[in-house]
C-alpha positions as CSV (number, residue, x, y, z in Angstrom):
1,X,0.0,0.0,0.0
2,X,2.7,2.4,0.7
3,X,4.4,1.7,-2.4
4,X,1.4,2.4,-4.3
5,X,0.9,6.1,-2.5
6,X,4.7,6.9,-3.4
7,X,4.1,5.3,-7.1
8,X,0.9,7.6,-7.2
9,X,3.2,10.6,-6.0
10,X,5.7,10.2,-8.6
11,X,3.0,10.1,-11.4
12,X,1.5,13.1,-10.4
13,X,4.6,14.9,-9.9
14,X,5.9,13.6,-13.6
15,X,2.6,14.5,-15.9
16,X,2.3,17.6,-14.4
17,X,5.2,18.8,-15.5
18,X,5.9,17.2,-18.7
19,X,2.4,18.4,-19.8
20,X,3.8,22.0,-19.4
21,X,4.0,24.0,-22.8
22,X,7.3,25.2,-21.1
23,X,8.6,21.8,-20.9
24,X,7.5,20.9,-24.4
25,X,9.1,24.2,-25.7
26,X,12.6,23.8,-23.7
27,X,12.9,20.4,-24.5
28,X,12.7,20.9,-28.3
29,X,14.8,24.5,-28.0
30,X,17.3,23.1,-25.6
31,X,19.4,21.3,-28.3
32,X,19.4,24.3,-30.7
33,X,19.9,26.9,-27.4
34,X,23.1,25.0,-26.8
35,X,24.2,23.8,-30.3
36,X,24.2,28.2,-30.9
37,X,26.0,29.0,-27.1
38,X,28.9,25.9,-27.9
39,X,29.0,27.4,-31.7
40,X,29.1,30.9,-30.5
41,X,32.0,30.0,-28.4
42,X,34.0,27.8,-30.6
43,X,33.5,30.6,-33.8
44,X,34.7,33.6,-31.3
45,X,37.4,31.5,-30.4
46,X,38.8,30.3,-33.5
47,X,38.0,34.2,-35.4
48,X,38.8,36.0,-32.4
49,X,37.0,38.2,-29.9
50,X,36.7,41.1,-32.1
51,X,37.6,41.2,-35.7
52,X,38.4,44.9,-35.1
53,X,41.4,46.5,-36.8
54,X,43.6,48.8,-34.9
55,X,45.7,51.2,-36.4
56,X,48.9,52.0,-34.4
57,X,51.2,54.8,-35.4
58,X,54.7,53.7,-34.2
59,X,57.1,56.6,-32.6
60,X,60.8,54.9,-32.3
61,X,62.9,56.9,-30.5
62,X,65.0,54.0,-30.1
63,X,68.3,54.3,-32.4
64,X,69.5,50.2,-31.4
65,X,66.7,48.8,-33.3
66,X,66.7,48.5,-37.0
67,X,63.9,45.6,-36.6
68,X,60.3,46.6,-37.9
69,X,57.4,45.3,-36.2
70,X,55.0,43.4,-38.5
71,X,51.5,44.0,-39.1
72,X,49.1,41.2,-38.7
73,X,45.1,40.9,-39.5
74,X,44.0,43.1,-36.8
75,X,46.8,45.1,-35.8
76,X,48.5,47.3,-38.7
77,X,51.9,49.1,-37.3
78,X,53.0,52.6,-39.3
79,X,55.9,54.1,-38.6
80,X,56.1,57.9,-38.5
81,X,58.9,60.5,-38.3
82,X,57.1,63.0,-36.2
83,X,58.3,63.4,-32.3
84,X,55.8,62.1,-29.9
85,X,54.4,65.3,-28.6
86,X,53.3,66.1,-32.0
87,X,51.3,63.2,-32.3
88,X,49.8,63.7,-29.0
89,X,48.4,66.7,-29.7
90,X,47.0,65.5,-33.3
91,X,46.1,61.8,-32.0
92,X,42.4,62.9,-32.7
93,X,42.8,63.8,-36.4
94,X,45.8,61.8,-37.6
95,X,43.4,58.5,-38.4
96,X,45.1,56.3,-35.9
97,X,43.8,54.4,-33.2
98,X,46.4,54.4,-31.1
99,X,50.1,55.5,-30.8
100,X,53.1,53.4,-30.0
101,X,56.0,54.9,-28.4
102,X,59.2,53.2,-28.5
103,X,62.2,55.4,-26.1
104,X,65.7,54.4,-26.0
105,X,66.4,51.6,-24.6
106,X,69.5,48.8,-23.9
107,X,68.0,45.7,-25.5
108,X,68.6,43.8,-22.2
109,X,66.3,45.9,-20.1
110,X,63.7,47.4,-22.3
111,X,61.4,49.9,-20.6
112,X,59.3,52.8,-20.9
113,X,57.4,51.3,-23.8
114,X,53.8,53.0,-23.9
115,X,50.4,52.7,-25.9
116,X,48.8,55.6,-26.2
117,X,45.2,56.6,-27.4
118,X,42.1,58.3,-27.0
119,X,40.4,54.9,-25.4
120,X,41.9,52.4,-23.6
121,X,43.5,49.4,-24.7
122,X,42.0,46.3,-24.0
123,X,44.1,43.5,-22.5
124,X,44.2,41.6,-26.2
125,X,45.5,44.2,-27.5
126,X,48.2,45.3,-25.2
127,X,48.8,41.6,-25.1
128,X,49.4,41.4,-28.6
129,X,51.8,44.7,-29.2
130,X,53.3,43.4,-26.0
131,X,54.0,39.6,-27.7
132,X,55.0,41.9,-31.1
133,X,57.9,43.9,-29.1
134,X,59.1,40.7,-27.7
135,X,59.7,39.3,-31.2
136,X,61.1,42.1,-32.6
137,X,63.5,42.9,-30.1
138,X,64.5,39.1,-30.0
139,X,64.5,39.0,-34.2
140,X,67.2,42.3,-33.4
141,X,69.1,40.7,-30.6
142,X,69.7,37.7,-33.0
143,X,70.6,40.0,-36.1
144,X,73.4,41.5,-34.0
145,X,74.7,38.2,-33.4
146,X,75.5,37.5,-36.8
147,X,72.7,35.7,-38.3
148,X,71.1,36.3,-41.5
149,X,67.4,36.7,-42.0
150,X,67.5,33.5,-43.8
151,X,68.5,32.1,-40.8
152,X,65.9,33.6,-38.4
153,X,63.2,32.5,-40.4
154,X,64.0,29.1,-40.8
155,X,64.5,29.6,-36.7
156,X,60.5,29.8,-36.7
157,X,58.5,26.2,-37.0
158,X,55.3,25.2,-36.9
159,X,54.6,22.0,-34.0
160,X,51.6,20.2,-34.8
161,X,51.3,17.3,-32.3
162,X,49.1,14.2,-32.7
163,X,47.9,12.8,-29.8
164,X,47.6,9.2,-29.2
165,X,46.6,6.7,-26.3
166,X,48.2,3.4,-25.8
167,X,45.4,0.9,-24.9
168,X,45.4,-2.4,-22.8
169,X,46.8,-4.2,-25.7
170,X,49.4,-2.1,-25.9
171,X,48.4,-0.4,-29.7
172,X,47.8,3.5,-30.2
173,X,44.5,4.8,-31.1
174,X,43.6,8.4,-31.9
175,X,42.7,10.6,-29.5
176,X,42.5,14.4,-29.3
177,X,42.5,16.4,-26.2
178,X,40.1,19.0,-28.1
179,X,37.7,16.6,-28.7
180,X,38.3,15.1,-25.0
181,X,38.1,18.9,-23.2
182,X,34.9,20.0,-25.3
183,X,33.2,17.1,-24.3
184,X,34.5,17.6,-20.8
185,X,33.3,20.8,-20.6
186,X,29.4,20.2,-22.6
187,X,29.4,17.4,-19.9
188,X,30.2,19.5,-17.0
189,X,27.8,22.6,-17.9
190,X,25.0,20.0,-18.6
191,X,25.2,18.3,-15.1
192,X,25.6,21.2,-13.3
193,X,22.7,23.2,-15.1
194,X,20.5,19.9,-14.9
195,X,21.1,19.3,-10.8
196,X,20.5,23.0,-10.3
197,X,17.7,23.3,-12.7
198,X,15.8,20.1,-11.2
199,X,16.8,20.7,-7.5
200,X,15.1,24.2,-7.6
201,X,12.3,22.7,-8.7
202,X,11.8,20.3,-5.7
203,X,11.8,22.9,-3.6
204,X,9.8,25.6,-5.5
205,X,6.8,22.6,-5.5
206,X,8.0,22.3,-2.0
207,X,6.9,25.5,-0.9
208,X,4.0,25.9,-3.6
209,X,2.3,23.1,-1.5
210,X,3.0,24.1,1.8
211,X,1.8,27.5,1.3
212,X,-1.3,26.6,-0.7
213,X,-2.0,24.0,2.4
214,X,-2.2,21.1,0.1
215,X,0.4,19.4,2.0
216,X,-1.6,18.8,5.3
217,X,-4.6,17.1,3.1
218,X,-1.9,14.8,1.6
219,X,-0.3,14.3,5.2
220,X,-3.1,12.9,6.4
221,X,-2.7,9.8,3.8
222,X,0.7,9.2,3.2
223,X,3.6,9.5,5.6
224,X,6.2,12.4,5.2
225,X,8.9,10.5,3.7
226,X,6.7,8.9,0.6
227,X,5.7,12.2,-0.1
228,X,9.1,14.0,-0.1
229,X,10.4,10.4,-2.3
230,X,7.8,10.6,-4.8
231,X,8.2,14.2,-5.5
232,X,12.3,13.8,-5.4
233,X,11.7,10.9,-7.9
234,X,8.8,12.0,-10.3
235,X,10.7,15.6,-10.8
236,X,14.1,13.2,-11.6
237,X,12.1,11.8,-14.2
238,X,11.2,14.5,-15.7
239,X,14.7,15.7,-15.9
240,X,15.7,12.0,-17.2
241,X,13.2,12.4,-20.1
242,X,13.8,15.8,-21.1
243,X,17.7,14.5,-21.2
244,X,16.7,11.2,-23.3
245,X,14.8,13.5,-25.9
246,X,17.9,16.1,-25.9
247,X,20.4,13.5,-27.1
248,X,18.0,12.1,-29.8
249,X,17.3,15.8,-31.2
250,X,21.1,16.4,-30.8
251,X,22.4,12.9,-32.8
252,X,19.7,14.1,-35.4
253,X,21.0,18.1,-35.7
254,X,24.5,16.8,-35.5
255,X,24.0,13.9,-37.9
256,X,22.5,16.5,-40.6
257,X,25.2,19.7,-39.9
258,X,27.7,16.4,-41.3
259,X,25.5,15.6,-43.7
260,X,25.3,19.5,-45.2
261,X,29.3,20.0,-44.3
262,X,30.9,17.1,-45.2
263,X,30.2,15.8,-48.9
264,X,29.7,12.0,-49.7
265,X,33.2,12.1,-51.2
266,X,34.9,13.3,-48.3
267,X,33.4,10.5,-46.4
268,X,34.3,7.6,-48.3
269,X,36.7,5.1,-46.5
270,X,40.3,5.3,-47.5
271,X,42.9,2.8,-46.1
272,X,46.0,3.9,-44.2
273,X,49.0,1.3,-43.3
274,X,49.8,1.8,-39.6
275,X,53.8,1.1,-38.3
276,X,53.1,-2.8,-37.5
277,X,51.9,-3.1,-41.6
278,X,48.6,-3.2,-40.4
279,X,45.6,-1.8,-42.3
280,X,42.8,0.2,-40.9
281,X,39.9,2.0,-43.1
282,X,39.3,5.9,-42.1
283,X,37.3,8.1,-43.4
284,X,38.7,10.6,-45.5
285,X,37.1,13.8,-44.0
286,X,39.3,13.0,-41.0
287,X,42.5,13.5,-42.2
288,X,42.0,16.6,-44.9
289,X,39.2,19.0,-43.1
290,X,38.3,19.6,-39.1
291,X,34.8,18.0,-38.6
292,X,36.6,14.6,-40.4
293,X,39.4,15.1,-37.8
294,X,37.0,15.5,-34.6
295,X,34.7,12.5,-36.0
296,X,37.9,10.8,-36.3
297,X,38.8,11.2,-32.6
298,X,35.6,11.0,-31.1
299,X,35.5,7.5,-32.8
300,X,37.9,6.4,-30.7
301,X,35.9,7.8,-27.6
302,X,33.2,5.4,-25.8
303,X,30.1,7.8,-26.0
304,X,27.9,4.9,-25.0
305,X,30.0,4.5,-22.0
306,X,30.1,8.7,-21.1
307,X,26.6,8.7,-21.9
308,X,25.6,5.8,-19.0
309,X,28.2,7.8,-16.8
310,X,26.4,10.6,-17.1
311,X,23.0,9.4,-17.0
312,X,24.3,7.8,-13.5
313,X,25.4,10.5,-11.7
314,X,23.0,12.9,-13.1
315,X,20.4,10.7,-11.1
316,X,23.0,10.4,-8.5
317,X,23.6,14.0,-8.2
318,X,20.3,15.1,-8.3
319,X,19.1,12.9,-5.7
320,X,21.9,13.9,-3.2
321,X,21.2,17.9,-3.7
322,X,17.2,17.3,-4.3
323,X,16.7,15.7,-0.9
324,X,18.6,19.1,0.6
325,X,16.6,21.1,-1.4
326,X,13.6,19.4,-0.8
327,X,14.2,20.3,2.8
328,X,14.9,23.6,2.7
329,X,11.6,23.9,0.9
330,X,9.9,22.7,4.1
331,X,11.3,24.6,6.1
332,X,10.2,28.0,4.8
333,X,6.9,29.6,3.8
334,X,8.7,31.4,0.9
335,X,11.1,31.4,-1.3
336,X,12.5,34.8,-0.1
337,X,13.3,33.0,3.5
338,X,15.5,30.4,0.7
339,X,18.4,32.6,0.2
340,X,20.4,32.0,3.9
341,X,19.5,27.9,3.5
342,X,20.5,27.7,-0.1
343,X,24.2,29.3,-0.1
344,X,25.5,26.6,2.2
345,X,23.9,24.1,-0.3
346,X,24.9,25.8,-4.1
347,X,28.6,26.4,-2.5
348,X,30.0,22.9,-3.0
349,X,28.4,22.4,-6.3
350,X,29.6,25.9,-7.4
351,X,33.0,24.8,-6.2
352,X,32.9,21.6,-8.1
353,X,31.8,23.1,-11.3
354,X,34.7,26.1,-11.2
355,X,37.5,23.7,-10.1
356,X,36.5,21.0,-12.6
357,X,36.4,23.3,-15.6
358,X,39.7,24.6,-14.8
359,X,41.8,22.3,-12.5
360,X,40.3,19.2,-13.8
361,X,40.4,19.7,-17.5
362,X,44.2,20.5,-17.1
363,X,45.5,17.4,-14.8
364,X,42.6,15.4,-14.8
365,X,44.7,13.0,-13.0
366,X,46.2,14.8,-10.4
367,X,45.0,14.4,-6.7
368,X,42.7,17.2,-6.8
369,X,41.2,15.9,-9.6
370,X,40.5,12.6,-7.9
371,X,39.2,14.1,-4.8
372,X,36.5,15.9,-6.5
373,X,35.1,13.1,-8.4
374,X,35.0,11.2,-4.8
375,X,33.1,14.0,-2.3
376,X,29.9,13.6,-3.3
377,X,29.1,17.3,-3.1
378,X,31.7,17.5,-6.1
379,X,31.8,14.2,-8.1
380,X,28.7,14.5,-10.2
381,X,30.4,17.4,-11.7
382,X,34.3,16.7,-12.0
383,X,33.4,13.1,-12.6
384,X,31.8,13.8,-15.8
385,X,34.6,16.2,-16.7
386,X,37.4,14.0,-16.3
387,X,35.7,10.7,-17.9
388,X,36.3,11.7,-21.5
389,X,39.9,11.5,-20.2
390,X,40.3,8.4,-19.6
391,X,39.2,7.1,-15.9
392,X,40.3,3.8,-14.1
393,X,37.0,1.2,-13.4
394,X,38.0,0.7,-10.0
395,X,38.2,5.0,-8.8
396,X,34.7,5.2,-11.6
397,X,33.2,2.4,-9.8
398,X,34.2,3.7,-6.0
399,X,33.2,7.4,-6.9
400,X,29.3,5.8,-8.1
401,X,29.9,3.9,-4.6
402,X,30.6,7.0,-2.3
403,X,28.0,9.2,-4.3
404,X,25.2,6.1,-3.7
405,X,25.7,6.2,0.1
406,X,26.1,9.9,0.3
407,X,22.3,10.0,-1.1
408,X,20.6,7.8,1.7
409,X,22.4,9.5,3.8
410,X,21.1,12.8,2.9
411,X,17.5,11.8,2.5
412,X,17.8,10.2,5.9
413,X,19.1,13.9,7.4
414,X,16.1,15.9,4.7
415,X,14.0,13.8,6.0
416,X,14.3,14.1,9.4
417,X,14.2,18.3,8.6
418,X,10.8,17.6,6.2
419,X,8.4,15.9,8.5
420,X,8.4,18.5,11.1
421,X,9.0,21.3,8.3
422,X,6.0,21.0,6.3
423,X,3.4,21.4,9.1
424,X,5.6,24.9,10.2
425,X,3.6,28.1,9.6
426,X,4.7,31.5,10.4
427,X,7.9,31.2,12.2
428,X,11.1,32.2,11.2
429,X,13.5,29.1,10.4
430,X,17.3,29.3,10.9
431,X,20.3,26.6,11.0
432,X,19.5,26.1,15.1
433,X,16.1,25.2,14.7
434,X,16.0,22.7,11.6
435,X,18.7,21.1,13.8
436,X,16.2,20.7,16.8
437,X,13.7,19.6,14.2
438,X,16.4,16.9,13.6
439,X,16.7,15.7,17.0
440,X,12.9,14.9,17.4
441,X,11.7,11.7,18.0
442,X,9.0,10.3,16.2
């Protein structure tokens, strides 16, 4: 009987929501909301913040260097012969953005270098005159030693490393720590929005019932934990649903951006002799244009495998933060009285989300990394960021273990905090009474 009040819980709690035109509308928006923000980011990053030009007049007062500096797509250098004041005064009518003073100087210790202009410079761009300088002064440093121009250019080459993971037979296989860090990062965002997004809601229906008094008719036929475990569970389906329906509207996007970008030619299978004379077919697109060469690598990742992972500790996650949310909703009449309960609870996963996208991504199998993905708190988040790395069984399968037993725990604490909660009206709640509520017998 009890199992059939929870069961009857959960169903209400799932229809309503998945019924909603909002839920509807997110879930076939969501894919194409993030394809834009992930495309947004990788275009600005490959063409650049801004493709502003800046046009620097160049003062050199500086007699030891004969070295130009040399223009580049946004950043054009022209040298002029008048003294600096001059251009001061005419910076607003001489057509330049910005001028660059260059004093005398011993090429050991150059200083007094300045950018001058009517705005400030942004950090790029003082980066990139900065970088500029460096190279020139270097290029003149190396002239004076003797060396030809011949000779400093063939100085300059171009490193492009392919990586490669050695598996537990001992052969290479593609791998690429683009692919692997993207992944990582889509992974990361996706949990973290998904726990937050889902835990909110627990406690948002929560409140909505305690205020509305709904919650002592339903008191009155099921006990408190069934009702806090069916709403935990029927909201964690609908967040389990709306993810299911993501990934099949993302395969099928994804599966026709290759189709429009990468020509039937380009995908035909070409052979390629590996070291050991062995033969492997690859598709051509990987090896002559970049969505070949990130199908190529991601081939060699076990997407099934992240996508069970993730499922896992989605569930896992949202569990361990919904039973605290759930109990902060119960113990408030509002969700203005939220605020002081929910810091203490958004902190760790906060934590987990700014570590993991930045220590995690670049030693994802450093110590730090590892005690992230086992604190519960944490492990949702930096577990799913370090998997596309490469993660043993035995740390995947203790992390699941610790994260499992850090959920009853929490539901047996929330618990304890909801069935006296729900049935509070009008009285301030703080950190020293939801503990009292915790001592109470039954």
């Amino acid at each position: 009987m009890a199992t059939n009040k929870t069961l009857l819980i959960i169903e209400r709690e799932y229809m309503s929501r998945v019924k909603k035109k909002s839920f509807i509308v997110m879930t076939l928006l969501g894919p194409v909301i993030i394809a834009l923000f992930y495309g947004l980011i990788i275009y600005f990053s490959i063409q650049g913040v801004t493709d502003t030009s800046n046009k620097i007049a160049v003062v050199n007062d500086n007699k030891t260097i004969t070295e130009r500096l040399k223009s580049t797509k946004n950043t054009q250098y022209e040298y002029v012969s008048k003294p600096i004041e001059d251009m001061k005064k005419s910076v607003k009518t001489s057509g330049y953005d910005y001028i660059l003073y260059i004093p005398e100087f011993p090429l050991d210790k150059p200083e007094g270098i300045q950018l001058l202009g009517e705005k400030q410079a942004g950090l790029s761009l003082s980066g990139k005159v900065s970088d500029h300088i460096e190279e020139m002064i270097r290029n003149q440093k190396l002239k004076e030693s003797g060396l030809k121009q011949t000779d400093l250019d063939n100085l300059k080459s171009s490193v492009d490393i392919s990586t490669k993971k050695i598996n537990e037979t001992g052969a290479d296989e593609d791998s690429s720590a683009g692919a692997s860090t993207i992944i990582a990062y889509v992974a990361g965002i996706l949990m973290f929005m998904f726990i937050m997004l889902y835990g909110i809601q627990v406690m948002r229906g929560v409140i909505e019932e305690k205020t509305s008094r709904i919650i002592e008719v339903m008191i009155s036929s099921v006990k408190p934990f069934q009702l806090m475990l069916g709403k935990i569970v029927g909201i964690a389906l609908v967040g389990l649903t709306q993810f299911v329906l993501w990934i099949v509207l993302t395969f099928a996007i994804s599966t026709a951006v290759v189709k429009i970008f990468v020509s039937d030619k380009d995908m035909k299978q070409t052979t390629m002799v590996q070291n050991d004379g062995s033969s492997v077919s690859t598709p051509a697109a990987a090896q002559d244009n970049p969505i070949g060469d990130i199908q190529k690598s991601m081939a060699n990742l076990n997407v099934g495998k992240i996508v069970v992972v993730f499922l896992f500790f989605f569930i896992g996650g949202y569990l361990f933060y919904s039973a605290l949310y759930a109990a902060i909703g119960s113990a408030v009449d509002n969700e203005t009285e939220t605020q002081q309960f929910m810091m203490p609870v958004m902190m760790p996963l906060f934590l987990g989300y700014a570590l993991s996208l930045s220590v995690v991504t670049n030693d994802p199998y450093g110590s730090i990394a590892f005690w992230l993905s086992m604190i519960p708190f944490t492990s949702p988040i930096a577990m799913m960021v370090r998997l596309p790395y490469g993660v043993p069984d035995w740390q995947l399968a203790l992390s699941m273990f610790i994260l499992v037993a850090g959920f009853i725990g929490t539901v047996w604490v929330a618990s304890k905090i909801y069935r006296v909660g729900i049935l509070m009206y009008g009285k301030k709640t703080n950190f020293k009474e939801m503990v009292k509520w915790f001592t109470y017998k039954n």
